[in-house]
N, C-alpha and C positions, 0 to 999 in steps of 0.2 A: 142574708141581705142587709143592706146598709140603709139604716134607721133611723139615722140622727138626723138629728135638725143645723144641718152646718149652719146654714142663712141667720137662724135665731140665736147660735150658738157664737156664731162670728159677732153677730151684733152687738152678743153681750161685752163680749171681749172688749170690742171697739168701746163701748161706753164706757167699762171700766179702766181703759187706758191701757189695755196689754193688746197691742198694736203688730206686735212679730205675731201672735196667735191670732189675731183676726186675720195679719195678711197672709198667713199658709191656709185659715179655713176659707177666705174669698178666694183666693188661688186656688183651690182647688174646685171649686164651682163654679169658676170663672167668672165670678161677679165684679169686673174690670173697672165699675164707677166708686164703688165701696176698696176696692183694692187701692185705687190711684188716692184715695182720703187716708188710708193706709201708711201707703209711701210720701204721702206729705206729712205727717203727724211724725214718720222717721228721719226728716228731711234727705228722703232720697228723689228728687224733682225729676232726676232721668227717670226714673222708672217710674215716675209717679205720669209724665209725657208719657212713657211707652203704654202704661194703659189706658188712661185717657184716650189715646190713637184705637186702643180695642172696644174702648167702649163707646167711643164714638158719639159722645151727646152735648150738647150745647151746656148742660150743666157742670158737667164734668169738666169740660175744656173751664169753662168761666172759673172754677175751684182750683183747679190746678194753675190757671193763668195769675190767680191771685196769689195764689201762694210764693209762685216764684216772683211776680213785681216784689213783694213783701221782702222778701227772702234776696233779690239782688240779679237774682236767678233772669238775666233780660234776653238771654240766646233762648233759652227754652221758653219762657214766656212769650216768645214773639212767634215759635211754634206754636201754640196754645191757640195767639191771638190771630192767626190767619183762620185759624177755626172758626173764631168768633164772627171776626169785622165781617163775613159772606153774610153773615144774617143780620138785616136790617136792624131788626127789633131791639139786639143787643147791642150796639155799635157805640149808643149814648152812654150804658152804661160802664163798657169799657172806656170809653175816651176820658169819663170826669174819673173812674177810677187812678189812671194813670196820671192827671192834670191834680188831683188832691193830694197825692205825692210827692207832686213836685217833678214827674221823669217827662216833662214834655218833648226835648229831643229823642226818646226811648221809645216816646210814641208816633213821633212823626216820622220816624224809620220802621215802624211796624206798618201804618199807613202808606209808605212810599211802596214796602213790599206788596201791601197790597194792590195795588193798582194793575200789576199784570195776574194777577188770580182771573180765573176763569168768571167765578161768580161775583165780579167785581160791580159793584153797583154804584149810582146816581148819588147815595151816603158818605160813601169812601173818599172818594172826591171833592163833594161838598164838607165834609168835617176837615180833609186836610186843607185845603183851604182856610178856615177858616182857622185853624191852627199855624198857617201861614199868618194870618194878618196877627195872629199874636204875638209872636212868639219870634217870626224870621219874616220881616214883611219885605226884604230883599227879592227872595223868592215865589213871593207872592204872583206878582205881574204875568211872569214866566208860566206857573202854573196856570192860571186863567186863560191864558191865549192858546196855552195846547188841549187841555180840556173842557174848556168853556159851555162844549157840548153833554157833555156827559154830569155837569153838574145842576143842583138844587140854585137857581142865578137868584132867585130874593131873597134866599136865606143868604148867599153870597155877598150878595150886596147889601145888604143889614149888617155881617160883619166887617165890611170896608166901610160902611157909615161909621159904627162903632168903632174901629180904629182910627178913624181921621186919616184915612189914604182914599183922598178922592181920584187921584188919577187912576185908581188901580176901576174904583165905582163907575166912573165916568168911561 
């Protein structure tokens, strides 16, 4: 019978930086979140998405999303972040992620995607917005008048105070 302690034996690997031996012992226990930390540490990002997708967790997405913004990686990143932006909770934290690097067009095209996902929420709308009034206040107005329903309107309108686009407030 089979003995070993892959889980603790993977681990060790992983701490000491021998990264191909962690990822054949989590691949073989199919431990998909420790795997995809794997495949980022080798920078292989597609396969580091492919597990992420098995493992399925808001942690994992968020590690691997960061990885590729980091890394350049904004196609596979933007799979990551449809993951994310459905859950409220972490919405803020990806958007200043992307905004402290500078990719704010990177991220208003992850947010655009978002908007027809199924679990598209009251957030997604309200932060692209307001990343309109930043960033592309052209587009602004436009958005407003098609979704106006489905957004956060005082937090909305605190950012058109803030940007000095009263007609858009008004």
């Amino acid at each position: 019978p089979n003995l070993a302690d892959i889980q603790g034996i993977g681990d060790r690997c992983y701490d000491q930086g021998m990264f191909e031996a962690a990822k054949i012992l989590f691949n073989n226990i199919s431990n998909n979140a420790k795997l995809a930390s794997c495949f980022i540490q080798l920078d292989q990002f597609r396969e580091a998405v492919e597990s992420a997708r098995k493992a399925n967790s808001i942690r994992t997405w968020k590690e691997v999303n960061a990885a590729c913004v980091e890394k350049g990686e904004f196609r596979l990143a933007a799979i990551c972040g449809l993951h994310i932006i459905v859950s409220p909770d972490h919405l803020e934290d990806l958007i200043s992620q992307y905004e402290r690097r500078g990719y704010s067009e990177e991220l208003m095209g992850l947010l655009e995607q978002g908007l027809g996902l199924e679990g598209a929420h009251a957030g997604i709308f309200t932060e692209l917005g307001i990343l309109y009034s930043k960033y592309r206040p052209d587009a602004l107005m436009d958005h407003i008048k098609i979704y106006w329903s489905r957004m956060n309107i005082p937090k909305m309108l605190r950012a058109c105070e803030r940007a000095r686009l009263w007609q858009e407030a008004c």
